[in-house]
C-alpha positions in Angstrom: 38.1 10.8 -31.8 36.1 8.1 -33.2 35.2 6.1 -30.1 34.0 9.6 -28.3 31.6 10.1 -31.4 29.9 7.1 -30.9 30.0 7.4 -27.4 28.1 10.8 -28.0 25.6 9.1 -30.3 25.0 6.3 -27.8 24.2 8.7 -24.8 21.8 11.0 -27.0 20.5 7.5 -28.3 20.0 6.5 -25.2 18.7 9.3 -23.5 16.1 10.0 -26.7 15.0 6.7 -25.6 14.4 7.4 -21.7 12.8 10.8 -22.8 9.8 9.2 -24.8 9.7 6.1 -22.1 9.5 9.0 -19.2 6.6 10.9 -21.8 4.5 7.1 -22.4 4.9 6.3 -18.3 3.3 9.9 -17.6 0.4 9.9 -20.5 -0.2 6.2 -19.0 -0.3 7.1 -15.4 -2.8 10.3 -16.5 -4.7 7.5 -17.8 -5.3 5.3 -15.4 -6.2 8.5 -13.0 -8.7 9.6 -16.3 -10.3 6.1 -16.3 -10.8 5.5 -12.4 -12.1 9.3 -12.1 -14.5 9.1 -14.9 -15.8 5.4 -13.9 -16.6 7.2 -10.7 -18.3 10.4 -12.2 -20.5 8.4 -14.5 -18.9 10.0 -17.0 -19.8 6.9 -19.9 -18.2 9.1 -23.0 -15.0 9.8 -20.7 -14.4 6.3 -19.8 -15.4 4.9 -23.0 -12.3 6.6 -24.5 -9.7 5.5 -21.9 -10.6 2.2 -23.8 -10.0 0.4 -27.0 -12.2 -3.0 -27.3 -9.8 -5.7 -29.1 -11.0 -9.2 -30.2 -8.3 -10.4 -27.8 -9.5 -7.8 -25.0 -10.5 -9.4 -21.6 -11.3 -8.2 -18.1 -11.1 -10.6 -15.2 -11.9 -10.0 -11.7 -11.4 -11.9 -8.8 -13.5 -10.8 -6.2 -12.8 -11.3 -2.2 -15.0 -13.6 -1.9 -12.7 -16.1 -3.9 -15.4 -16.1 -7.0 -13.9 -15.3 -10.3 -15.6 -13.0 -13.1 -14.9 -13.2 -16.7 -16.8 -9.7 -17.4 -17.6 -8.6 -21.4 -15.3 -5.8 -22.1 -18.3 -4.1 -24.1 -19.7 -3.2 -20.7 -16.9 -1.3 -20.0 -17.4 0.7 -22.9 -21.5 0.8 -22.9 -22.4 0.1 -19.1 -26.6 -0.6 -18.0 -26.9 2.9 -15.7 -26.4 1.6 -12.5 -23.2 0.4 -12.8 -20.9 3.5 -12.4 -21.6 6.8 -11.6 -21.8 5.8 -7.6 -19.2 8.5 -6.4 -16.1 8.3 -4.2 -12.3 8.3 -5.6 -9.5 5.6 -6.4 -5.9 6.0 -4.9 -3.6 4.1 -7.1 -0.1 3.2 -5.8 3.1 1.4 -6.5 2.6 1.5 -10.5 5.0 -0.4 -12.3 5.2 -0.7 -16.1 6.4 -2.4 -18.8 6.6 0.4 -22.2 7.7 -2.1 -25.2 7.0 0.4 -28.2 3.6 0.5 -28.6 2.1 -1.8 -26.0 2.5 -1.5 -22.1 1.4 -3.4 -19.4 1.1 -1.9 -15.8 0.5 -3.1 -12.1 -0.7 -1.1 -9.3 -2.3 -1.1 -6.2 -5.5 0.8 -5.9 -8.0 1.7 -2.7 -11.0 2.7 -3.9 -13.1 5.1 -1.2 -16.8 5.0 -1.7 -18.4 8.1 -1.6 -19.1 7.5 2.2 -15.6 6.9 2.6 -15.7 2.8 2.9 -12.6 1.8 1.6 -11.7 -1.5 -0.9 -8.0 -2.3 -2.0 -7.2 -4.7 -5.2 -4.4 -5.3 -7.2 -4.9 -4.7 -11.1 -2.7 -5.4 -13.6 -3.5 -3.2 -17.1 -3.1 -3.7 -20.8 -2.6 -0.8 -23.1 -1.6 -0.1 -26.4 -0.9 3.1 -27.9 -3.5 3.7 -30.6 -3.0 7.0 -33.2 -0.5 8.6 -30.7 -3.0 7.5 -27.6 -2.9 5.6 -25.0 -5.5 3.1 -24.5 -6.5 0.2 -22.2 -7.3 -3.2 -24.1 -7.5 -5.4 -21.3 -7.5 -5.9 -17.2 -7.1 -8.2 -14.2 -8.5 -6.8 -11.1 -8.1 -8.9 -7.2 -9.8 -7.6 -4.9 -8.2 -8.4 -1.3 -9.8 -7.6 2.3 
């Protein structure tokens, strides 16, 4: 009787556990779709919330030409105009994550069309934490790849 209470408590344990995991991976995909849309849009309040600057925050890009940018995460957040707002969408595929309480890391593909449907592809690996019940993103590495 004793071994099929704890077995009990271990499944609804378990499955508690997987329940919130499944509620984080969903709130972190929405997210990522929020911040690539918004970026897109111009949308500088929108995006600005996806994020949470950190001292330790850090955004490096590696662009296809081989150079590598170490880019200030305060543009991110407060960008000079010309920077986003230039249309097109972002397809993001094969997300995987890493959900470790209240911190997450996640990779995915991404093709981003330009509003006259030229297409670039990188790889981008995100760094969130989850900040007064919210998601955010505290740091990035982006590859872009011909």
């Amino acid at each position: 009787m004793k071994s099929y209470l704890v077995l009990i408590c271990l499944l609804l344990t378990s499955f508690g556990a997987w329940s919130q995991s499944k509620k984080d991976s969903i709130a972190i995909r929405e997210l990522l779709e929020k911040e690539a849309s918004t970026w897109r849009e111009g949308n500088i309040k929108a995006h600005a919330d996806c994020w949470a600057i950190k001292p330790y925050s850090r955004i490096l890009i590696s662009t296809k030409e081989g150079k590598t940018i170490d880019l200030d995460p305060n543009i991110i957040v407060n960008p000079p105009a010309n920077l986003m707002g230039n249309g097109g969408h972002a397809i993001i595929s094969n997300v995987k994550m890493s959900i470790i309480g209240n911190s997450a890391w996640v990779n995915h593909n991404e093709e981003s069309v330009s509003k006259d449907g030229q297409s670039s592809f990188s790889y981008e690996m995100r760094l969130l934490e989850k900040i007064n019940g919210a998601w955010k993103l505290v740091g990035q590495s982006v590859h872009s790849y011909k």
